[in-house]
TIVO-2410 file (N, C-alpha, C; in nm, 3 decimals):
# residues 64
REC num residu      c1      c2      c3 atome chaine
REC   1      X   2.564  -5.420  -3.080     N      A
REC   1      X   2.482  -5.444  -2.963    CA      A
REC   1      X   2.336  -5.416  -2.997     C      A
REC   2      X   2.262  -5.477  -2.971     N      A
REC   2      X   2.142  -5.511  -2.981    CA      A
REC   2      X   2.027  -5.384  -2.857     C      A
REC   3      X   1.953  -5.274  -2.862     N      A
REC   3      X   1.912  -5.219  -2.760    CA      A
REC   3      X   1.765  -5.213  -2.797     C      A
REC   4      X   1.683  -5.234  -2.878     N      A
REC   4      X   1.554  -5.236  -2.926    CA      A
REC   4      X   1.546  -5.312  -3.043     C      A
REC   5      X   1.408  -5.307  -3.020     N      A
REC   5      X   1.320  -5.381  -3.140    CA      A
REC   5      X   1.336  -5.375  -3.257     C      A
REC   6      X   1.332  -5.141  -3.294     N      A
REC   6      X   1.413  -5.083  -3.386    CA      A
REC   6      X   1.525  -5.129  -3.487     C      A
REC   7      X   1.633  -5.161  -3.394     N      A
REC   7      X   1.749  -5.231  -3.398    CA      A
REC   7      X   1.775  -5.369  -3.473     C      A
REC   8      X   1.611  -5.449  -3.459     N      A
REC   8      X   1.674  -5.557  -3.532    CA      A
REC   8      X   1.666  -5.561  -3.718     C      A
REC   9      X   1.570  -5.409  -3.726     N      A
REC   9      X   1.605  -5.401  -3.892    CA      A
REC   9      X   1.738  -5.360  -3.918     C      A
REC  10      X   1.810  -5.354  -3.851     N      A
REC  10      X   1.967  -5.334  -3.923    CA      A
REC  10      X   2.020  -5.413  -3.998     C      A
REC  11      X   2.063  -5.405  -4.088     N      A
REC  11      X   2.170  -5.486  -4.193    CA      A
REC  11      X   2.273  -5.568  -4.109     C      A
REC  12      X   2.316  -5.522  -4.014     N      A
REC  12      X   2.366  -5.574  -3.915    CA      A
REC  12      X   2.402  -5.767  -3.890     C      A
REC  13      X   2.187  -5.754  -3.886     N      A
REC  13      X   2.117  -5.834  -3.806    CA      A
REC  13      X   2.051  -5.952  -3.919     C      A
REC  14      X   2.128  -5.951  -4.082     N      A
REC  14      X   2.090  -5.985  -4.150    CA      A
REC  14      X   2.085  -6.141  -4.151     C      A
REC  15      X   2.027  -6.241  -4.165     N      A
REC  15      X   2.034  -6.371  -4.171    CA      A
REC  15      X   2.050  -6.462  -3.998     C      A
REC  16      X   2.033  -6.324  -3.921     N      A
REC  16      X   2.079  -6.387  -3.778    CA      A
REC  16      X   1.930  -6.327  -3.664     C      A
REC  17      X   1.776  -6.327  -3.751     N      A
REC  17      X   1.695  -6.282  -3.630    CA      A
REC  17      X   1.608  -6.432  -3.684     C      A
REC  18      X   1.576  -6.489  -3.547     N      A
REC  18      X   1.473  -6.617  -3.567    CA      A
REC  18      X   1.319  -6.564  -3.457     C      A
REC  19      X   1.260  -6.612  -3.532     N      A
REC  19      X   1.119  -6.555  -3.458    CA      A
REC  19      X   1.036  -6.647  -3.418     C      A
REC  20      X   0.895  -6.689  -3.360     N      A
REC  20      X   0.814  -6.772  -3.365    CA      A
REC  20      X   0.635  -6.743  -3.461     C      A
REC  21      X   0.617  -6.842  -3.518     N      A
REC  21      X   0.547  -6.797  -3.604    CA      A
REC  21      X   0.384  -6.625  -3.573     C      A
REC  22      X   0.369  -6.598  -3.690     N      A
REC  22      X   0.277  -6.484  -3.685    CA      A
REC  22      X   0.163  -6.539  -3.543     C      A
REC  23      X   0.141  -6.614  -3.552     N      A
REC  23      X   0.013  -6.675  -3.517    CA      A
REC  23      X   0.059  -6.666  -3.334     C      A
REC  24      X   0.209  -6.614  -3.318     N      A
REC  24      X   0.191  -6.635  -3.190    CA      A
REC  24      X   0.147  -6.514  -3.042     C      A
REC  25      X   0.098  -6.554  -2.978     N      A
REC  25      X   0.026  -6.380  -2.875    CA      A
REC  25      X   0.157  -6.310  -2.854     C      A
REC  26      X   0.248  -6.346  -2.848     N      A
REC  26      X   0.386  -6.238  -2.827    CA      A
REC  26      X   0.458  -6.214  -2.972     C      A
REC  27      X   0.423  -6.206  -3.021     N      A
REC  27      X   0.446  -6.150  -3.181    CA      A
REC  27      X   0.315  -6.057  -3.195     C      A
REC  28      X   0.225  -6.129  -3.168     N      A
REC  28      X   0.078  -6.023  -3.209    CA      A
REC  28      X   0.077  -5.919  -3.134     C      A
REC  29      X   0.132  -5.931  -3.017     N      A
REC  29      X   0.146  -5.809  -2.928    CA      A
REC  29      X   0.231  -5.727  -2.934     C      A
REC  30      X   0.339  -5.742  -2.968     N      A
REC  30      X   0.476  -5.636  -3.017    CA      A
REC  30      X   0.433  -5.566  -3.125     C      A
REC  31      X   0.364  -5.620  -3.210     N      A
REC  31      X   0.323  -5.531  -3.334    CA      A
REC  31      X   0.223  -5.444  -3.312     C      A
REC  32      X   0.165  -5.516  -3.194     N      A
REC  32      X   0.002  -5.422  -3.167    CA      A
REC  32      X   0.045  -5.294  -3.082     C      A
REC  33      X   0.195  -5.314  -2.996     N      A
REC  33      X   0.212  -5.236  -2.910    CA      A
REC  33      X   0.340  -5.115  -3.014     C      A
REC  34      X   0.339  -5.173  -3.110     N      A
REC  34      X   0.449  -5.113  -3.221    CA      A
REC  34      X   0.347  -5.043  -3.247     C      A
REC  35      X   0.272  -5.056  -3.348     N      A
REC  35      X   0.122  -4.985  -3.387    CA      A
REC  35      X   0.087  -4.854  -3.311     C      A
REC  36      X   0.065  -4.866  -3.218     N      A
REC  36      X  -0.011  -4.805  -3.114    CA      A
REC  36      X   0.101  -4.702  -3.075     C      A
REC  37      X   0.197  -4.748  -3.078     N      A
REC  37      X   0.321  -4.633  -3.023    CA      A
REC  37      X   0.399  -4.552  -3.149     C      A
REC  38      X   0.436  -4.588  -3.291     N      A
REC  38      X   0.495  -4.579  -3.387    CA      A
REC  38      X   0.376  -4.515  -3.496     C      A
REC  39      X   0.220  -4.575  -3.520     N      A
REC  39      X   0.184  -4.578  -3.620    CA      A
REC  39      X   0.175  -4.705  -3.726     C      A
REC  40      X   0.072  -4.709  -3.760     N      A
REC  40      X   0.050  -4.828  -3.930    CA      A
REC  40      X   0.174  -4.819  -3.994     C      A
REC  41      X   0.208  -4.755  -4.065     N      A
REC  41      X   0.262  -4.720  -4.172    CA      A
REC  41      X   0.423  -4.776  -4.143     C      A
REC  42      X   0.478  -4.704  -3.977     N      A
REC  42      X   0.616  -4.744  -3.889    CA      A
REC  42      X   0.596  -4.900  -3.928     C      A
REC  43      X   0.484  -4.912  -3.826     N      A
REC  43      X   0.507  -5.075  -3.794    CA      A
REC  43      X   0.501  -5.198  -3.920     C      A
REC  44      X   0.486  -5.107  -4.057     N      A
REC  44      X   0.474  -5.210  -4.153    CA      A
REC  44      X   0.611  -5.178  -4.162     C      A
REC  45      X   0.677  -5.097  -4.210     N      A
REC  45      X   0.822  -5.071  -4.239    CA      A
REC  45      X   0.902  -5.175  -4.138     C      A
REC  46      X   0.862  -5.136  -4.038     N      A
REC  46      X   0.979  -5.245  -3.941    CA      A
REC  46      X   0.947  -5.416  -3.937     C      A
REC  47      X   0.799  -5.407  -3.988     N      A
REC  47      X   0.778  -5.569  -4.003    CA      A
REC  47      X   0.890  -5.632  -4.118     C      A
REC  48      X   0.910  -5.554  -4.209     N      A
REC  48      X   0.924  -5.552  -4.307    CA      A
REC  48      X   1.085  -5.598  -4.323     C      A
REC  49      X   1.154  -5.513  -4.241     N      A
REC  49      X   1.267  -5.484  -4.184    CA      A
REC  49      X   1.351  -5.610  -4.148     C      A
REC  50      X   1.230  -5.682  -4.020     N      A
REC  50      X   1.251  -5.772  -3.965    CA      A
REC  50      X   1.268  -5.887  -4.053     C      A
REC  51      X   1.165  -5.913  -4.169     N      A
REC  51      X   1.137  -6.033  -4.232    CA      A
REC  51      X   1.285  -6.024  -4.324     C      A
REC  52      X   1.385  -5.914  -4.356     N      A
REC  52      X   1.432  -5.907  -4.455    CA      A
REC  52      X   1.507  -6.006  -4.335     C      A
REC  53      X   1.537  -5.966  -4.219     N      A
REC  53      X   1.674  -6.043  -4.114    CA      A
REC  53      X   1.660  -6.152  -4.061     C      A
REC  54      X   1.568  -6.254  -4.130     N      A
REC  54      X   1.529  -6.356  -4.068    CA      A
REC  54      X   1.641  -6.447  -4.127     C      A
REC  55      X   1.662  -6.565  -4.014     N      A
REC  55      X   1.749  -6.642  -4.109    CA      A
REC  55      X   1.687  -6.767  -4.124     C      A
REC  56      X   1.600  -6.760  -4.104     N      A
REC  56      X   1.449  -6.889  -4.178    CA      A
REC  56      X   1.304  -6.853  -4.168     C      A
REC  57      X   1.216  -6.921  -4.216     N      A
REC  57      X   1.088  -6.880  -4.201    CA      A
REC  57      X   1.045  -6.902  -4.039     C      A
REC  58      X   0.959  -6.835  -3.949     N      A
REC  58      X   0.939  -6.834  -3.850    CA      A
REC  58      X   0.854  -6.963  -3.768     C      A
REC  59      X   0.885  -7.010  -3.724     N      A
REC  59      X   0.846  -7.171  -3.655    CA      A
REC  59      X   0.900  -7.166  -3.510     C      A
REC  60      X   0.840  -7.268  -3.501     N      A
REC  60      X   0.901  -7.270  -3.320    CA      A
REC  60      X   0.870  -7.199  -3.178     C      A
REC  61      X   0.939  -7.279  -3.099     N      A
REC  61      X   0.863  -7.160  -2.965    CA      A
REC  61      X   1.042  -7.143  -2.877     C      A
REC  62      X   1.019  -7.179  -2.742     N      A
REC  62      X   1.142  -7.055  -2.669    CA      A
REC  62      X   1.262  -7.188  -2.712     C      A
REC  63      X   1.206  -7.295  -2.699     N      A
REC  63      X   1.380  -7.387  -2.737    CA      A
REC  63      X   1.387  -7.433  -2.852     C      A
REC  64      X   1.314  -7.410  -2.955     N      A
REC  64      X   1.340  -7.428  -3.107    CA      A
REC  64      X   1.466  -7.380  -3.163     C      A
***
């Protein structure tokens, strides 16, 4: 089960998180609000996290 953001660096979640690209204001804002609550250093780790669980490069918007 899925309960945070945290959550989607799990191994778990490997090959099964799809995102919309960097460039978008609700991506820029989760990280800014990651940042701000976690720290630099957190929020690179979990970027990090995330990119490992992607199961393609990030494109698209809500019905992609």
């Amino acid at each position: 089960m899925l309960s945070t953001y945290e959550d989607l660096t799990d191994s778990k979640w490997e090959g099964k998180v799809l995102v919309r690209s960097s460039s978008n204001i609700y991506n820029q804002s989760l990280l800014a609000a990651f940042i701000e609550i976690n720290g630099e250093e957190a929020a690179k780790d979990w970027a990090a996290g995330l990119v490992k669980n992607m199961a393609r490069e990030p494109q698209g918007n809500d019905r992609a």
